[in-house]
C-alpha positions as CSV (number, residue, x, y, z in Angstrom):
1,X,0.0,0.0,0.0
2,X,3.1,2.4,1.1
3,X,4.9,1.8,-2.4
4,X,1.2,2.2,-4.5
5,X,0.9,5.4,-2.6
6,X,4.2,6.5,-3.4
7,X,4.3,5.9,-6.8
8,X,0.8,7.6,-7.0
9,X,2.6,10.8,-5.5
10,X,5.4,11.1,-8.0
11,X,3.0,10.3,-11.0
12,X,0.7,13.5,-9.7
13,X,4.2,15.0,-9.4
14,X,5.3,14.5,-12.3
15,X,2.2,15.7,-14.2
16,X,2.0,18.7,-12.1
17,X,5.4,19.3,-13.3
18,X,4.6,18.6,-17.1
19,X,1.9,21.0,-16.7
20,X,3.7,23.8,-15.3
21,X,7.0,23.3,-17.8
22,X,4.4,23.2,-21.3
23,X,2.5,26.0,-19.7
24,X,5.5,28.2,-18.8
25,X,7.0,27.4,-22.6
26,X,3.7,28.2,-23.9
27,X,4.0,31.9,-22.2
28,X,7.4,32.8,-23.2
29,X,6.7,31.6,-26.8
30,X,3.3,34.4,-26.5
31,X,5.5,37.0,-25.4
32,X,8.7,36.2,-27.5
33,X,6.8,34.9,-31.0
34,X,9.1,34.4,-34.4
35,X,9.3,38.3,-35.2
36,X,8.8,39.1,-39.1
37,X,9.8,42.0,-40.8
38,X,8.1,42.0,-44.2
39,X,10.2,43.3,-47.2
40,X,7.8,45.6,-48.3
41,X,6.9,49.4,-48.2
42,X,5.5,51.4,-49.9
43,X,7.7,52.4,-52.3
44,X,7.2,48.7,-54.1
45,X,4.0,50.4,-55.0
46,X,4.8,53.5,-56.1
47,X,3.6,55.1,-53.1
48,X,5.5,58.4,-51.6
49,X,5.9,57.8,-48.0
50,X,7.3,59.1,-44.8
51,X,9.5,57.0,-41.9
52,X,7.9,58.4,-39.0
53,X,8.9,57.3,-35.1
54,X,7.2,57.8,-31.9
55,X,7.7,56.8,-28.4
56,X,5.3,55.8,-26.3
57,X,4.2,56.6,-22.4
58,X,6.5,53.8,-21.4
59,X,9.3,54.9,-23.3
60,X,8.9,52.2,-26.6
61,X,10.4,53.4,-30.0
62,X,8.1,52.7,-32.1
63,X,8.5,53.1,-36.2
64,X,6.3,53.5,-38.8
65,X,5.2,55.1,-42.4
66,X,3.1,58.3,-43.0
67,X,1.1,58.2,-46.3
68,X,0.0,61.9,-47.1
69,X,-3.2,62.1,-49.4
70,X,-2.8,65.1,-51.7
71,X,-6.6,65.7,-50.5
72,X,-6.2,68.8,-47.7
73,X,-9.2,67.8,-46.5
74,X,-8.2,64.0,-46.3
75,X,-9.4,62.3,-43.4
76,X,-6.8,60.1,-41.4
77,X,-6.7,56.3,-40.8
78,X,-4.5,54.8,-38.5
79,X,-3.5,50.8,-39.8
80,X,-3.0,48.0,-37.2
81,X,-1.3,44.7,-37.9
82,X,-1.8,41.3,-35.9
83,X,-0.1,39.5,-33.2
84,X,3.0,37.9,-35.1
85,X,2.8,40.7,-37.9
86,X,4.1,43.7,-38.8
87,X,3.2,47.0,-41.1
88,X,4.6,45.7,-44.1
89,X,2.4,42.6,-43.7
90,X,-0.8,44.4,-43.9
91,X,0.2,47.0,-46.7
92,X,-0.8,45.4,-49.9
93,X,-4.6,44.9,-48.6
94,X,-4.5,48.5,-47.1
95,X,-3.8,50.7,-50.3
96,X,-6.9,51.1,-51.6
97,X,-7.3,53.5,-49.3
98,X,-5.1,56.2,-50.6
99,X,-5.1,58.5,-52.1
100,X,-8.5,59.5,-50.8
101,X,-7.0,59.0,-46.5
102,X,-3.7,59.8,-45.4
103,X,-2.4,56.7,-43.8
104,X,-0.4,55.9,-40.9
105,X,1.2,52.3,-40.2
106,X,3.5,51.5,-37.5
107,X,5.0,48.1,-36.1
108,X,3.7,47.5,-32.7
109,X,6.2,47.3,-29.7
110,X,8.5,44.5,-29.9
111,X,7.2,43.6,-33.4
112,X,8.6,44.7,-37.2
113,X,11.1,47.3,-37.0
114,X,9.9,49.0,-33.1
115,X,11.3,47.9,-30.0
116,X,10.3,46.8,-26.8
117,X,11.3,43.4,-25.3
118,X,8.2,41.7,-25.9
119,X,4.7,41.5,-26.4
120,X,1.7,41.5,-24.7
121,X,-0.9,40.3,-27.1
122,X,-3.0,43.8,-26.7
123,X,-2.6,44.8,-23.4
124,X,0.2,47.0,-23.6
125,X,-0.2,47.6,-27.5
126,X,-3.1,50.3,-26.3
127,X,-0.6,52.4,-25.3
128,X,1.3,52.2,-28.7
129,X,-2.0,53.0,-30.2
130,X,-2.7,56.0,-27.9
131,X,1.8,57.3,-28.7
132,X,0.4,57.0,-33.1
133,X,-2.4,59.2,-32.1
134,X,-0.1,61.6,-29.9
135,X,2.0,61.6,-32.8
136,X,-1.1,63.0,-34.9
137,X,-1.6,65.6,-32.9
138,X,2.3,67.1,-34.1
139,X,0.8,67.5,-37.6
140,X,-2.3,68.7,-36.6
141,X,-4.5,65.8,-37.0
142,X,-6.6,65.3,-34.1
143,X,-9.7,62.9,-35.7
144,X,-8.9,59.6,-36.8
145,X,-10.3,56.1,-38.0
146,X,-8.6,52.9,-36.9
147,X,-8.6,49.6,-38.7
148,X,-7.3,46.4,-36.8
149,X,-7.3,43.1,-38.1
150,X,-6.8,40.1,-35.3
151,X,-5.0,41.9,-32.1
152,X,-4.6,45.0,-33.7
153,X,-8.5,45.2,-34.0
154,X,-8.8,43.9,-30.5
155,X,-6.4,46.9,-29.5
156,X,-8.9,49.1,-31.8
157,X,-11.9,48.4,-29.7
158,X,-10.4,48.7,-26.5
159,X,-8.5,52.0,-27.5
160,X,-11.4,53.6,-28.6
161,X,-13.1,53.6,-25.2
162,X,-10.2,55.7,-23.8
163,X,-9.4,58.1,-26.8
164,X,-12.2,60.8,-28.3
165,X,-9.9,61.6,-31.1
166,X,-10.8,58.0,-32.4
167,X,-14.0,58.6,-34.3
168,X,-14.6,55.0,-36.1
169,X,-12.9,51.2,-35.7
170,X,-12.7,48.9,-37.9
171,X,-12.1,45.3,-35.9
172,X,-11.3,42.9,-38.5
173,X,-11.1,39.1,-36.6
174,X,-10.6,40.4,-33.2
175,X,-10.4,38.2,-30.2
176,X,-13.0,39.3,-27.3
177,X,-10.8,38.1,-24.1
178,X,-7.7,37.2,-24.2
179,X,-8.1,34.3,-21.9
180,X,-10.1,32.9,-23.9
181,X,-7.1,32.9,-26.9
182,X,-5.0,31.5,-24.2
183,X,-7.2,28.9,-23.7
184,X,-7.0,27.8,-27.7
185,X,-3.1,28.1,-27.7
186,X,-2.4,24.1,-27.3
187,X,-5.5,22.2,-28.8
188,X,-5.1,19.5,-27.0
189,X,-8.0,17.9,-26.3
190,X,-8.9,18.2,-22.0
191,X,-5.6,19.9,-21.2
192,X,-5.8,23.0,-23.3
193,X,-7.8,24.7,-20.3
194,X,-5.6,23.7,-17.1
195,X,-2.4,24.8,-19.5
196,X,-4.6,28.3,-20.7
197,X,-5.0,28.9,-17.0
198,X,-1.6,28.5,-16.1
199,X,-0.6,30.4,-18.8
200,X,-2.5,33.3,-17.5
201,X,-0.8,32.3,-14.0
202,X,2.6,33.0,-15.4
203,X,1.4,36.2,-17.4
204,X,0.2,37.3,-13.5
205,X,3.5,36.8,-11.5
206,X,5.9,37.5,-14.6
207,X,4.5,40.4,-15.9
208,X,2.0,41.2,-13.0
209,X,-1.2,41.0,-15.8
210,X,-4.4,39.3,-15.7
211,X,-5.4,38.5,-19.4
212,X,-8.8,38.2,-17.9
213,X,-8.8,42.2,-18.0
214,X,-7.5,42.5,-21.6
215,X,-11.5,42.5,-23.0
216,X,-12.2,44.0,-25.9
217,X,-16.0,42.6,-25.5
218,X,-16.6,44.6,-22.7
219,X,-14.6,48.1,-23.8
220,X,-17.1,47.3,-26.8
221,X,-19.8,47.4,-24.7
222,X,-19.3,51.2,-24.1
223,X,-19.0,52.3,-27.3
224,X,-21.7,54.3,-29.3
225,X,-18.8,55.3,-32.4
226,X,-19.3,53.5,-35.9
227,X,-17.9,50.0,-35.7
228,X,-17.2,47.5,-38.4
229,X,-16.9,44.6,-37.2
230,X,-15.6,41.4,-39.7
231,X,-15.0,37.9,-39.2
232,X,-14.8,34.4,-40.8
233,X,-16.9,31.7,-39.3
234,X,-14.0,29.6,-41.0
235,X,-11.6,31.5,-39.1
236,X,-9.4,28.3,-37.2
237,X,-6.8,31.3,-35.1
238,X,-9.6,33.5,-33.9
239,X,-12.7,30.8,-33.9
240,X,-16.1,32.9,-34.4
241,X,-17.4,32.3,-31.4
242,X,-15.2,35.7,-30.2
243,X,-17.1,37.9,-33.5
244,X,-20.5,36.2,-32.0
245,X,-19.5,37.3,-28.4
246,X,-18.2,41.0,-29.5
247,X,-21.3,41.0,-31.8
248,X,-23.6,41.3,-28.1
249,X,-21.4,43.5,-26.7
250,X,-22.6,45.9,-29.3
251,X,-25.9,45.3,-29.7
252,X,-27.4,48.6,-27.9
253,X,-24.7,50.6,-30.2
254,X,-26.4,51.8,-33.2
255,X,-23.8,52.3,-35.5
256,X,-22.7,48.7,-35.3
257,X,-22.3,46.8,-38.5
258,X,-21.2,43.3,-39.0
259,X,-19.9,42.0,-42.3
260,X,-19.4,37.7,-41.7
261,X,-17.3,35.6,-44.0
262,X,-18.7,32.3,-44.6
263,X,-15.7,30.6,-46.0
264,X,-12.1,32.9,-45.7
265,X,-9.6,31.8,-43.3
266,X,-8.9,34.0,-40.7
267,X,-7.9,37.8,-42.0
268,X,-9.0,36.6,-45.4
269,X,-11.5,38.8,-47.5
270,X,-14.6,37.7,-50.0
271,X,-15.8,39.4,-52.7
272,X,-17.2,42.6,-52.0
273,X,-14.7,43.5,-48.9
274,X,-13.1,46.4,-50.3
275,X,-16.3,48.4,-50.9
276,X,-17.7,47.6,-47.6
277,X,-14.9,49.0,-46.2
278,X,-14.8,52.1,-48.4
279,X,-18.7,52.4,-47.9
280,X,-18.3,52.4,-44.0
281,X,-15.6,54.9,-43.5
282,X,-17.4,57.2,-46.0
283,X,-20.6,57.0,-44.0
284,X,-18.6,57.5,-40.5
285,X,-15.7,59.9,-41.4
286,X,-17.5,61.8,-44.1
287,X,-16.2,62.7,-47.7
288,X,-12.1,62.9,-47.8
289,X,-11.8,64.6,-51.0
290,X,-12.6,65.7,-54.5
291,X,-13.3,62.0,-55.7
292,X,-15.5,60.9,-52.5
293,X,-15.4,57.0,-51.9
């Protein structure tokens, strides 16, 4: 009985250890992801630009590209990439746009060519959001749109709570909670939940941050701008049971749209995505120039 009771001890031992050594590797590989720095800009596209860099309240460089519409009375939209991203990565799928918006992209801390040591999946990002806006202000622009896709729309919505200058968000295949995207990062059937929840354990005594409080679902809940919000119910990262859940959270704001994908992967577009997009901002940012949307 003794040596059955032993042996019980170090098996529970031994998983408790397994658990705690996958979760821990699963936390630093969030914070530290693969960084990729995309080759283009938008020069490959016969686009004039600006390198433009910011720091933020925490003291992060940040870099990124100014895109000047030769409108003067072109309205401003600020570009956000996703968690493992970077500006470049979006750019192809963001230049319709111009020339009727300026356009500002920038690499989110840790991420493309900014610094910072590493990420925080959204939490911290607001705060690079709020330093692009700041940055804004310098050349006297002091209304924007924003258009996330993935965490950079989470970081859209939860921005927009905080910051009057922004006047309409675009979340493209944003995650609600953030525990909840912890809780997919091993799917592995029965354990993915005790490995999410030690995940956010390490994220708590590392970094001192509960990813329960990174929401965008319940910032979203407060807002009463224009919001697009767009999602894939193919989407296998972000699965759309976060658009359904984000979708509620705005139901008593009546300048909430919802454009669903039946079939794209997640941040991939169907036909008629472009002049959605184009329609929306038109209707919530009014006409930008000459040759309105």
């Amino acid at each position: 009985m003794k040596t059955h009771l032993k042996n019980t001890f170090y098996i529970v031992l031994l998983l408790l250890f397994f658990f705690m050594l996958v979760s821990l590797w699963g936390f630093f590989s969030a914070i530290y992801p693969v960084k990729l720095i995309s080759a283009y800009t938008p020069k490959h596209f016969g686009v004039a630009y600006e390198e433009v860099s910011f720091r933020t309240e925490d003291n992060v460089l940040l870099r990124g590209w100014f895109i000047s519409s030769p409108h003067p009375q072109a309205k401003t939209i600020i570009l956000l990439h996703g968690y493992g991203a970077d500006k470049g990565n979006i750019l192809p799928s963001r230049l319709f746009l111009y020339p009727e918006y300026n356009l500002l992209f920038f690499d989110f801390r840790y991420f493309g060519e900014s610094k910072g040591d590493y990420s925080t999946a959204g939490l911290d990002e607001v705060k690079d959001l709020r330093a692009a806006i700041q940055y804004l202000h310098s050349r006297g622009i002091h209304e924007v749109g924003v258009w996330g896709i993935s965490m950079g729309g989470a970081v859209a919505l939860m921005a927009a709570v905080q910051m009057q200058e922004i006047k309409a968000v675009i979340a493209e295949s944003s995650y609600a909670r953030l525990d909840l995207v912890a809780n997919q990062y091993y799917q592995i059937p029965l354990l993915r939940y005790p490995i999410g929840m030690l995940m956010r354990f390490w994220a708590y005594v590392i970094l001192g941050q509960d990813a329960k409080s990174v929401s965008p679902m319940d910032d979203a809940a407060q807002l009463t701008i224009p919001v697009l919000l767009i999602h894939s119910r193919n989407d296998y990262l972000i699965p759309f049971k976060h658009a359904e859940l984000l979708q509620e959270a705005l139901k008593n704001n009546p300048h909430a749209e919802f454009l669903h994908f039946e079939t794209s992967p997640h941040g991939g577009r169907e036909e008629g995505y472009e002049t959605r997009i184009k329609q929306f901002l038109k209707k919530s940012l009014g006409q930008t120039g000459p040759k309105a949307l």
